[in-house]
C-alpha positions in Angstrom: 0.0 0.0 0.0 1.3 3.9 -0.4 1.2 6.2 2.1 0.9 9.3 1.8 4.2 10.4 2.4 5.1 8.1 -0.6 2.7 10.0 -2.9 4.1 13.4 -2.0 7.3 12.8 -2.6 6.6 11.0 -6.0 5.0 14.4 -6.4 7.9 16.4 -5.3 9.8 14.1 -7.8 7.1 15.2 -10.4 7.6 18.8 -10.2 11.1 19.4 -9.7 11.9 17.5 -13.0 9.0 19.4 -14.5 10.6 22.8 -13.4 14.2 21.5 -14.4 12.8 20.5 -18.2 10.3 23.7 -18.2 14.1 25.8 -17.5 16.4 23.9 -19.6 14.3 24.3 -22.7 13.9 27.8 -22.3 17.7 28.2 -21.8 18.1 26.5 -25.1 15.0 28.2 -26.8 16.9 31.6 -25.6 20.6 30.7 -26.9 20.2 28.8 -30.1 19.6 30.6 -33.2 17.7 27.5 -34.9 14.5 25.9 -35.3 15.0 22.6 -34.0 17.8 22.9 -32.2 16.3 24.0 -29.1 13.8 21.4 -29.4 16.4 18.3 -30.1 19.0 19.5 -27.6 15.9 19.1 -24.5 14.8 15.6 -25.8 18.2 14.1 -25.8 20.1 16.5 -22.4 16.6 16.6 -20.3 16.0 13.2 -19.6 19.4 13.0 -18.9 19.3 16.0 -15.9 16.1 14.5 -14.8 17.5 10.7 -14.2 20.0 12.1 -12.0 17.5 14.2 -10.1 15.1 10.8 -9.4 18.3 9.4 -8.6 19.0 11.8 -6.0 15.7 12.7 -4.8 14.7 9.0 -4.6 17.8 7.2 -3.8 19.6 9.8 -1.3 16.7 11.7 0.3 13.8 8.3 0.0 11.5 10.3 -1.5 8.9 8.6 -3.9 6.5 5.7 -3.6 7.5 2.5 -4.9 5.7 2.1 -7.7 6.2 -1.5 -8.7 7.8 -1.9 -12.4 10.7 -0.1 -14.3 8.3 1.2 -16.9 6.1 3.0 -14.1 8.9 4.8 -13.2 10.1 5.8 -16.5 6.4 7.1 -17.2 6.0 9.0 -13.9 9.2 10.4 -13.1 10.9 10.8 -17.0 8.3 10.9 -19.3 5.3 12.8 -17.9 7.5 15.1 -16.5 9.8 15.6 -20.1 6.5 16.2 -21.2 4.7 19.2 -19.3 8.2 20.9 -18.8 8.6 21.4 -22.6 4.4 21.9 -22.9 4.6 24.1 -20.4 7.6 26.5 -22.3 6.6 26.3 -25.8 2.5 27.0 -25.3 2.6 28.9 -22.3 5.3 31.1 -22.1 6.0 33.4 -25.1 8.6 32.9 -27.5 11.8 34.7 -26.9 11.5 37.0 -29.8 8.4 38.4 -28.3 9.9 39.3 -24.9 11.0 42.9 -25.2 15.0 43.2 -23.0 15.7 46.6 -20.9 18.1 48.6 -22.8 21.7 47.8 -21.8 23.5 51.2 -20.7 26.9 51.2 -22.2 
């Protein structure tokens, strides 16, 4: 059975790796100058970030429920996650052409 300690930390898990993809893809939205570039470079470096950060968050600190199968973690902790992050920057928050910068005083 879970407990509800188990469930929160599954959901700290959650959205931390959702706030780590949601920031990485907007760092490379900001610096690369190409289409797809942004979009490649946080499919193949997220998951990467974000299976260090289960490993730390559930392995160090014992946070998370056990959810009972490899591909349950993948799904809950990489996947779902990979997904709202980069959801969340490319419909949500505006492109990086649209943001207007303060002018630099030189």
């Amino acid at each position: 059975m879970v407990s509800v300690v188990g469930i929160a930390g599954l959901l700290v898990i959650v959205l931390v790796n959702s706030a780590v993809t949601a920031l990485m893809t907007r760092f490379f939205r900001v610096r690369l100058n190409t289409r797809w570039g942004s979009l490649v470079y946080a499919l193949l470096l997220c998951p990467v970030v974000m299976f260090v950060i289960v490993l730390l968050l559930s392995g160090v600190f014992s946070l998370g429920a056990n959810l009972g199968s490899p591909a349950a973690v993948v799904l809950v902790t990489l996947l779902i996650p990979l997904a709202t992050g980069i959801t969340f920057d490319y419909f949500w928050m505006p492109s990086p052409d649209e943001v207007d910068l303060p002018a630099t005083m030189e």
